[in-house]
N, C-alpha and C positions, 0 to 999 in steps of 0.2 A: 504494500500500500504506500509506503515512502516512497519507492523509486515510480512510482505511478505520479506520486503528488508532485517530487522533485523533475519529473520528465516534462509535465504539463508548465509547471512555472518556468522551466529551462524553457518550452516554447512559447509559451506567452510571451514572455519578457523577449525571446529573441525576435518576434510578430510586432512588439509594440516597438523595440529598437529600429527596425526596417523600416518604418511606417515612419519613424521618426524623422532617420535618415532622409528617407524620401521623401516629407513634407516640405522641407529647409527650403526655400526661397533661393535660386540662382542668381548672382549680380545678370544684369539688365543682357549684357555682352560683354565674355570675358575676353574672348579671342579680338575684340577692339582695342586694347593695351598693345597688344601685341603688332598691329600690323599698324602701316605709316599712312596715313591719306596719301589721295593718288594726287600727283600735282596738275595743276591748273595747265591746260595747252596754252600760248601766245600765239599770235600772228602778226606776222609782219610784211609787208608789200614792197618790192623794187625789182630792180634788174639785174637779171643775170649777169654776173661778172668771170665767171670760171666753171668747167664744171669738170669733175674727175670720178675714177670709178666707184668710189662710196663716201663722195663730200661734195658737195656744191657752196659758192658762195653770194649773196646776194649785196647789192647796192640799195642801202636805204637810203631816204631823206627824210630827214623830220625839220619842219621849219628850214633854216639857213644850211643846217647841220646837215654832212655828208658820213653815213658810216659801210664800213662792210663787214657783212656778219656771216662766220664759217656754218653752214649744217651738217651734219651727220647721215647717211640715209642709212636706214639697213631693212632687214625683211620684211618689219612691219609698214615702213613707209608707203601712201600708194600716191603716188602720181599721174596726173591726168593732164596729158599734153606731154612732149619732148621738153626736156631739161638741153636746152641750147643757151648758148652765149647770147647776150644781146635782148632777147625775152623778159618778158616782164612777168612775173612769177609772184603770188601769195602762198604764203607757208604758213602751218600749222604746227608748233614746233613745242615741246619740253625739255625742258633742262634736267640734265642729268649728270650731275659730278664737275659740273665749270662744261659741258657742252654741252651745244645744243641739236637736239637728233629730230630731226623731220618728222611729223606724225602722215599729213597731207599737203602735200603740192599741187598746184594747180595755176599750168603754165600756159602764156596768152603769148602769141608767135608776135615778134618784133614791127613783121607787116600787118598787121589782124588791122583792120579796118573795127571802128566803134560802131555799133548799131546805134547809140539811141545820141 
């Protein structure tokens, strides 16, 4: 009859411990500690100035100010239109470690005629 009584309490107690366990409240999102937000794309608009097998460079102007900004292309990048010299080119770009690697290119031929 004891080891009847001691087998039942040994389970209860270990039913109410489980239940216990499993009630506890999870923080919100733990695995959000752990990972970095994804960054922000930029874009920026000018002319092609160079273009090589996995970098292109582009010619901005902002106001007065004349600069030239190196990109990175690799697998993910998709480009629409030829990457040529001379082209006028909008990039979609992130920054990754001091460079900047192309997301989306989207290149307008030096001759392109304006529609509107």
């Amino acid at each position: 009859m004891r080891f009847r009584t001691s087998l039942c309490l040994a389970t209860l107690f270990l039913a109410f411990f489980t239940i216990a366990a499993w009630s506890t409240p999870l923080t919100a999102r733990p695995a959000a500690d752990r990972l970095q937000p994804a960054p922000d794309n930029q874009s920026l608009s000018g002319q092609i100035l160079s273009v090589g097998d996995a970098e292109f460079s582009l010619q901005v102007k902002k106001n007065q100010d004349v600069n030239t900004v190196q990109f990175l292309v690799d697998d993910k990048t998709t480009v629409e239109g030829k990457l040529s010299v001379g082209a006028h080119a909008t990039v979609e770009y992130r920054s990754n470690e001091g460079k900047n690697i192309a997301v989306h290119v989207i290149v307008t031929p030096a001759s392109a005629m304006s529609l509107y």
